[in-house]
C-alpha positions as CSV (number, residue, x, y, z in Angstrom):
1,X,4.3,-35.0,3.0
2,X,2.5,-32.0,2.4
3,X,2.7,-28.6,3.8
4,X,-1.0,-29.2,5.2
5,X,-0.4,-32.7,6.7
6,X,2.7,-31.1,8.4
7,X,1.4,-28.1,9.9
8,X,-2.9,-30.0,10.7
9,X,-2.3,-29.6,14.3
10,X,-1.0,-26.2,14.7
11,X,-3.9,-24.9,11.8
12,X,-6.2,-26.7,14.2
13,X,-4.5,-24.8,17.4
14,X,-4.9,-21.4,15.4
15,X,-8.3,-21.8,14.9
16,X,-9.0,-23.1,18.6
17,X,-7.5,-19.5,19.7
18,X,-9.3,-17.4,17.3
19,X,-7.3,-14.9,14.6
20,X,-5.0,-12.4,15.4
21,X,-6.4,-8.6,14.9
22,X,-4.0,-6.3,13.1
23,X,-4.8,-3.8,16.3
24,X,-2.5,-6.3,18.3
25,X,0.5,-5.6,16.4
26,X,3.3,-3.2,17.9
27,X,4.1,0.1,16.6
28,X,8.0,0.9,17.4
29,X,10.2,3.7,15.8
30,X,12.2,4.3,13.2
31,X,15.7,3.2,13.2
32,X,17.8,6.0,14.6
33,X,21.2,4.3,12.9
34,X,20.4,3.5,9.2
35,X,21.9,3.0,5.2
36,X,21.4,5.9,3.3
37,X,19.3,5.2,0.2
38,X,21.6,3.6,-1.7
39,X,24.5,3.5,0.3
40,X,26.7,0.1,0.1
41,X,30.4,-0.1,1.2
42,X,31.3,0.4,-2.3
43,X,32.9,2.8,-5.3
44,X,29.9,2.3,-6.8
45,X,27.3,2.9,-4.1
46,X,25.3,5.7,-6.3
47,X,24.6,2.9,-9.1
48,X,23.0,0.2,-6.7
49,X,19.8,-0.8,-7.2
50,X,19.7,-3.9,-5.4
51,X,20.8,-5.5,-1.9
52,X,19.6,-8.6,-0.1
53,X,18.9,-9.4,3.5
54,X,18.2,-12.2,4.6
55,X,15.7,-12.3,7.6
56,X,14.2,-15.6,9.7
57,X,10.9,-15.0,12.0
58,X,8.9,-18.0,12.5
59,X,7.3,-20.3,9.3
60,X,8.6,-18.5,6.2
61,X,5.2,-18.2,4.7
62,X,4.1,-15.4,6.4
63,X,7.7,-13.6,6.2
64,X,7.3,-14.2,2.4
65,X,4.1,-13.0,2.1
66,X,4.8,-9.6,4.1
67,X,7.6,-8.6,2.5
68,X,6.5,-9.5,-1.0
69,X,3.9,-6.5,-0.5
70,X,6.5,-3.8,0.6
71,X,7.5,-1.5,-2.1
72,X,11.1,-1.6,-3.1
73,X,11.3,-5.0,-2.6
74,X,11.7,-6.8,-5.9
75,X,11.5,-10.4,-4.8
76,X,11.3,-12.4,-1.4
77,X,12.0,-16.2,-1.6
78,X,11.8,-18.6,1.5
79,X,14.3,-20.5,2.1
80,X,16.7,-21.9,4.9
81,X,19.8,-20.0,6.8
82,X,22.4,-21.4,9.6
83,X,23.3,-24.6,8.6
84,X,24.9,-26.7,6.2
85,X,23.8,-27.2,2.4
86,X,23.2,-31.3,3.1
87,X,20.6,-30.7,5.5
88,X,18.5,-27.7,3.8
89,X,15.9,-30.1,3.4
90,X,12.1,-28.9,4.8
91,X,11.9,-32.6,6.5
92,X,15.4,-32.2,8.1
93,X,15.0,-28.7,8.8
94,X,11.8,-29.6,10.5
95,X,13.4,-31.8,13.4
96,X,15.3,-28.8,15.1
97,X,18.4,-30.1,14.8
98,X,20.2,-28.9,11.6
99,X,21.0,-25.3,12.8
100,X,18.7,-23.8,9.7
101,X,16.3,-21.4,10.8
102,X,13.1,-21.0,8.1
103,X,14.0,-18.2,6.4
104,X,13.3,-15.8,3.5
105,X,16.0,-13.7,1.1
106,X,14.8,-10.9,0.1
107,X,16.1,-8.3,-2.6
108,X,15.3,-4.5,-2.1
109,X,16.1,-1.5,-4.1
110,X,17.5,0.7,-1.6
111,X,16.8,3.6,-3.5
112,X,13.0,2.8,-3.3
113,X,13.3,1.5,0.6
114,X,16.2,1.1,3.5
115,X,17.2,-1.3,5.2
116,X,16.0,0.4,8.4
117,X,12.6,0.5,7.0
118,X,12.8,-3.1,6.4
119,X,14.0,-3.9,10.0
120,X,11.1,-1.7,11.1
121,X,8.5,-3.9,9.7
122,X,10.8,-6.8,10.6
123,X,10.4,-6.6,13.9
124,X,7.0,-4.8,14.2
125,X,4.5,-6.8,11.3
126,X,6.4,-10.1,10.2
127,X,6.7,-11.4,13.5
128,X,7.3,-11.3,17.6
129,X,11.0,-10.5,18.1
130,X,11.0,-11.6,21.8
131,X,9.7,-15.1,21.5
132,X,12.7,-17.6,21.7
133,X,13.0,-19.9,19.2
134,X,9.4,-20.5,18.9
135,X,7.0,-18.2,16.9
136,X,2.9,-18.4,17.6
137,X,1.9,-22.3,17.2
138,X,5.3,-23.3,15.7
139,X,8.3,-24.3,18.0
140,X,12.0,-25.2,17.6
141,X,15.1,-23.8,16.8
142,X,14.0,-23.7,13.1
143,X,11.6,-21.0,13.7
144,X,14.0,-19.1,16.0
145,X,14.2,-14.9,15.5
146,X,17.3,-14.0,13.6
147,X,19.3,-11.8,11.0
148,X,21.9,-13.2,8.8
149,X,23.6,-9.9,7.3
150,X,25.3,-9.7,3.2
151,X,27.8,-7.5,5.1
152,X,29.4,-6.1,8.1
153,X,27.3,-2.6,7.5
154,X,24.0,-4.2,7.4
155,X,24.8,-5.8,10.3
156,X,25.9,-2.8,12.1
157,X,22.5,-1.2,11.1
158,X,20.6,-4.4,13.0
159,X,22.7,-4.4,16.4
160,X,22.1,-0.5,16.5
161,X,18.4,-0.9,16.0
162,X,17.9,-4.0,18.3
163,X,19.8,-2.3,21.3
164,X,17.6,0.9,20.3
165,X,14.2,-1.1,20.5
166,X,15.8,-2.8,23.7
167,X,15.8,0.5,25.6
168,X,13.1,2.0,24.9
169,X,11.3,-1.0,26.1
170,X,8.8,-0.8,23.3
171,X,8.1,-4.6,23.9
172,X,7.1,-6.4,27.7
173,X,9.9,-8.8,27.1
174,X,13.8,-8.0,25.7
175,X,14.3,-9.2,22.3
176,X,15.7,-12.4,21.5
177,X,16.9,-11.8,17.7
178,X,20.4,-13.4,16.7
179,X,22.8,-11.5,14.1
180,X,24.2,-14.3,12.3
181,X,27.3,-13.6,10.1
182,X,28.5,-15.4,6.8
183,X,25.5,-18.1,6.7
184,X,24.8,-19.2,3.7
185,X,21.1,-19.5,2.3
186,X,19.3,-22.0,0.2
187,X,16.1,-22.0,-1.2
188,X,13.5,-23.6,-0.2
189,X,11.2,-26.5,-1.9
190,X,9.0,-24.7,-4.8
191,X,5.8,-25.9,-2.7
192,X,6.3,-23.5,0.0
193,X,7.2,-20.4,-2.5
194,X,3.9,-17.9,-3.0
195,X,2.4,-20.0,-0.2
196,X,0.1,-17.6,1.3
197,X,-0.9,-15.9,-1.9
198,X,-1.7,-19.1,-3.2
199,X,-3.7,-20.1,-0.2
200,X,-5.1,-17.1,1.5
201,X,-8.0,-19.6,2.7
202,X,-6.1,-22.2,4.4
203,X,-6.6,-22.0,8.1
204,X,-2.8,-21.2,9.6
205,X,-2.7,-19.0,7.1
206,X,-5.7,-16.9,7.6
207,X,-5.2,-16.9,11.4
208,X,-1.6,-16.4,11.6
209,X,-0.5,-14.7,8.8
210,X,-3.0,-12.8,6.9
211,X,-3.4,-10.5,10.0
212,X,0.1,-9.7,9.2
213,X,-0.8,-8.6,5.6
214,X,-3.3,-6.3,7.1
215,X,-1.2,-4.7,9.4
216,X,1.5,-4.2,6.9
217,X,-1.5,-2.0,5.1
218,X,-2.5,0.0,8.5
219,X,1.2,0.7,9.9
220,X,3.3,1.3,6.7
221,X,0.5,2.5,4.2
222,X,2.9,4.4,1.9
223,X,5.0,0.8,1.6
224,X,2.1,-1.5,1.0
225,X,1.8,-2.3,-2.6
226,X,-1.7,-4.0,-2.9
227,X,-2.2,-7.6,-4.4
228,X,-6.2,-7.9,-6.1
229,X,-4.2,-11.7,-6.6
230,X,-4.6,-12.3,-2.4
231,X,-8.3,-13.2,-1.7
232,X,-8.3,-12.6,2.2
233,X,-11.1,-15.0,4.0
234,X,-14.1,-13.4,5.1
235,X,-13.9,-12.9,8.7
236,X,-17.4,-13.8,10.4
């Protein structure tokens, strides 16, 4: 089964609603508690170049295709998180009941970018951090809002910045996100990696998460590394 014959009726559901504009996306603030650049609970914290984070917002396409475009960020790969090795599977996962949450590693330089940063676009661009286990078309626990930490400091950082979002009421609704500790992840099939540079056109894509892309651009311009490779449709 491919990724189109899987996700027809919620590509058909997309394009009933009309696209999302980039306008619609929410602006929130910096993190207030965040890693230095660089900063690991190591010795060797000054020679670190990389750090992973793993973060799970809905179909991974999108999350992949956002954070692939940030600077600092040196690769993104989606993939599953929460449950056990014998059931990361993209048909398994897909029933709701394995306790994996779609999900996408990614590796940063946090030289280049923080952790905080990434949280920021995390919960502002690469998806809606106050729908419960559901995100736009797609619903189930597998497309549930959550954080699965390398480390007790990174996970400090994201309780600190969700209670912060939380009051100042930047959203209508209270944020939903989970911190999940010491889950391991596993990659996903190689058809879903690149998905939405390799099909910019397709229609969940254009109206889910290509908006995304765009607003990645408009919000955090100085972060946006530009892709000629991603043709975006032609909005009429």
């Amino acid at each position: 089964m491919t990724p189109r014959n899987v996700y027809a009726s919620v590509a058909l559901a997309a394009l009933l609603s009309g696209p999302v504009s980039a306008e619609e996306f929410t602006n929130i603030p910096e993190p207030a508690v965040d890693q230095a650049k660089g900063a690991v609970a190591s010795e060797t914290a000054s020679e670190t170049t990389s750090e992973t984070i793993v973060l799970a917002g809905g179909c991974f396409w999108g999350v992949q295709g956002v954070f692939q475009r940030v600077k600092g960020v040196s690769q993104a790969v989606s993939g599953y998180a929460g449950g056990m090795s014998s059931t990361a599977d993209y048909e398994k996962v897909s029933g709701g009941n394995t306790g994996h949450a779609e999900s996408v590693k990614i590796t940063y330089d946090p030289k280049q970018v923080s952790l905080g940063k990434l949280l920021q676009i995390y919960f502002s661009v690469a998806h809606d951090p106050t729908q419960l286990n559901r995100q736009g078309p797609d619903t189930g626990t597998q497309y549930r809002s959550a954080v699965f930490p390398a480390n007790d400091d990174q996970a400090g950082v994201v309780k600190a910045y969700i209670a912060q979002l939380n009051q100042a009421r930047v959203y209508k609704a209270a944020i939903v996100t989970k911190v999940e500790m010491n889950k391991a992840f596993y990659p996903a099939e190689r058809y879903h990696q690149d998905y939405l540079t390799l099909h910019p056109r397709e229609p969940y894509i254009a109206y889910n998460d290509i908006p995304k892309v765009e607003a990645l651009a408009q919000m955090y311009p100085t972060l946006y590394t530009a892709d000629p490779a991603l043709v975006y449709p032609k909005k009429k």
